[in-house]
C-alpha positions as CSV (number, residue, x, y, z in Angstrom):
1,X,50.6,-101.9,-41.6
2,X,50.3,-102.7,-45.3
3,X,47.2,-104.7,-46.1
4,X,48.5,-106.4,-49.1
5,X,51.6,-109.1,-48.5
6,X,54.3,-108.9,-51.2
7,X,54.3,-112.6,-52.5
8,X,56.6,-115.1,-51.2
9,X,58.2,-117.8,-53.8
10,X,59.8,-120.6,-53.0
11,X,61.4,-123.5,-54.6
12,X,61.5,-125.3,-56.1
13,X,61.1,-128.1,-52.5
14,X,63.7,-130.3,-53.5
15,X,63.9,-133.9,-52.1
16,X,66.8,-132.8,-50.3
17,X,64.9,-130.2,-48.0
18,X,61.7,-132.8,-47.9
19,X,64.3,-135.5,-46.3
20,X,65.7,-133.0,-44.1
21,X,62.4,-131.7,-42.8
22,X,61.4,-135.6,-42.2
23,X,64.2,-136.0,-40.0
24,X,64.5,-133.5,-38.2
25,X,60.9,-133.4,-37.6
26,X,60.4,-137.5,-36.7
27,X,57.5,-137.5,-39.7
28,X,59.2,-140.7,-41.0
29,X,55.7,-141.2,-43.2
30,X,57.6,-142.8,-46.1
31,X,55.2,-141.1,-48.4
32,X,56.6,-137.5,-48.1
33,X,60.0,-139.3,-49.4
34,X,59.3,-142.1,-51.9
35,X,57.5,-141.1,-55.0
36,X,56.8,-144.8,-55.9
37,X,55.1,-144.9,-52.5
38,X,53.1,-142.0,-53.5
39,X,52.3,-143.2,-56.9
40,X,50.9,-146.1,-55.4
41,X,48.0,-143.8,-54.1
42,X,47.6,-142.0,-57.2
43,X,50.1,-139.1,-56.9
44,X,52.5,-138.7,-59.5
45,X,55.2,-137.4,-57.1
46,X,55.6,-137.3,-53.3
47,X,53.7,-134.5,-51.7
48,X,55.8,-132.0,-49.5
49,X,54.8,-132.2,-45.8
50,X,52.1,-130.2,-44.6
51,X,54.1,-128.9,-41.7
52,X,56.7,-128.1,-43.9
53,X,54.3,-125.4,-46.0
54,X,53.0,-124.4,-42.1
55,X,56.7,-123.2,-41.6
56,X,56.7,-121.1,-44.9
57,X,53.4,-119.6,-44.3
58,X,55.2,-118.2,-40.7
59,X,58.2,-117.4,-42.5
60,X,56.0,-114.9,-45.1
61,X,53.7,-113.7,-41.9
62,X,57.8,-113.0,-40.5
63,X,58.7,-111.0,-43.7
64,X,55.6,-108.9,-43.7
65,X,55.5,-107.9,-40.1
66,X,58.5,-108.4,-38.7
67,X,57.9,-107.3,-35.0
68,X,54.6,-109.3,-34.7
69,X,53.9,-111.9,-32.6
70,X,51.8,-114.7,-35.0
71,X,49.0,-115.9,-31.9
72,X,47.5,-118.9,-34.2
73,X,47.3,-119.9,-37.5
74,X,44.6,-122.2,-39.0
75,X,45.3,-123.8,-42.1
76,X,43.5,-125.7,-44.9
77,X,45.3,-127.7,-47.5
78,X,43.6,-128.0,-50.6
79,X,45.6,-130.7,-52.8
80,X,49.2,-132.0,-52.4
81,X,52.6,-129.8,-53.5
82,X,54.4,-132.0,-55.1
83,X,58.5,-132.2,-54.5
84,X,60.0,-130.5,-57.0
85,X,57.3,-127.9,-57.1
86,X,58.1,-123.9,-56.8
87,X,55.6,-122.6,-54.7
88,X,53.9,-118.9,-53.9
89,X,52.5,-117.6,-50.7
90,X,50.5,-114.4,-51.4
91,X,48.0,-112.7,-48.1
92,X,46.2,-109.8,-47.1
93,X,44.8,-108.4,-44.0
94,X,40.9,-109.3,-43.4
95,X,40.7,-107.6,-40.3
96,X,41.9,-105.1,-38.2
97,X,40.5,-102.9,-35.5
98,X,42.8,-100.4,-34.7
99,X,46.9,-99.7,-34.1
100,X,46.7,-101.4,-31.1
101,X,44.4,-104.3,-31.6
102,X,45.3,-108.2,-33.1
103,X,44.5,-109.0,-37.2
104,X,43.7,-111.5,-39.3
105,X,45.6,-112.0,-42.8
106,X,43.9,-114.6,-45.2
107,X,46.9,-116.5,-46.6
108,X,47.1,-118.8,-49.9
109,X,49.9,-121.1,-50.8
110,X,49.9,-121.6,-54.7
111,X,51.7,-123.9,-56.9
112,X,53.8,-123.2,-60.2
113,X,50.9,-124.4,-62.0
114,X,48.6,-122.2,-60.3
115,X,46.7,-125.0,-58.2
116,X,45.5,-123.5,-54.6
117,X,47.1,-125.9,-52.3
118,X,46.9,-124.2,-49.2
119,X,44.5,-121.4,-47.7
120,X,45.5,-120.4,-43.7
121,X,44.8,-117.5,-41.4
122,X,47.4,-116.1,-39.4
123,X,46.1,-114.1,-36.1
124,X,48.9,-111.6,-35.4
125,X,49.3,-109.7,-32.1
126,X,50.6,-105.6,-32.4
127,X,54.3,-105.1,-31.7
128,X,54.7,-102.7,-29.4
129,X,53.6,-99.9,-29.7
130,X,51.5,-100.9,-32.4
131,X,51.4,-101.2,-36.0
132,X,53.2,-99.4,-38.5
């Protein structure tokens, strides 16, 4: 198991996948999808859903360790991605017992800019077999 994760980068989030995610997840919040909305609250574009940045953090657990099973994730968000944004998930392993036990990477999503948005920890279960 290698305790660095090789960075993720996506984006940028365009409006079209924000729209999509809103539908096909029911989070109609008109926020997510109408920057004058969001401006209204001080943003200066509409923030990309939370549970939308969730999904890429599993999709960059997914690359780096294929066979494991993620068993929770706990996530922090520390300011709003902004649509249009490019994105980058970096992580490393905090914890690990053994081949066979469960561990813990520490996860941060970052924008372009450099801003920490997000900070997580996934728990990951050993494939069979155990890790690699």
């Amino acid at each position: 198991m290698k305790g660095v994760m090789e960075p993720l980068r996506i984006g940028p989030i365009g409006e079209g996948q924000v729209a999509a995610f809103a539908e096909v997840s029911g989070d109609a919040n008109p926020l997510h999808v109408n920057k004058e909305i969001a401006r209204t609250i001080g943003l200066d574009a509409a923030p990309v859903h939370g549970m939308l940045l969730v999904a890429y953090l599993h999709e960059a657990v997914r690359r780096h360790q294929p066979d494991a099973v993620v068993t929770g994730l706990s996530t922090r968000f520390m300011a709003p991605v902004p649509v249009g944004e490019t994105i980058e998930i970096t992580g490393r392993v905090v914890k690990q017992s053994g081949l066979s036990e469960a561990l813990i990477l520490r996860l941060m999503v970052r924008t372009g800019a450099g801003t920490l948005a997000c900070m997580a920890e996934a728990m990951l279960a050993p494939p069979p077999g155990g890790w690699r």
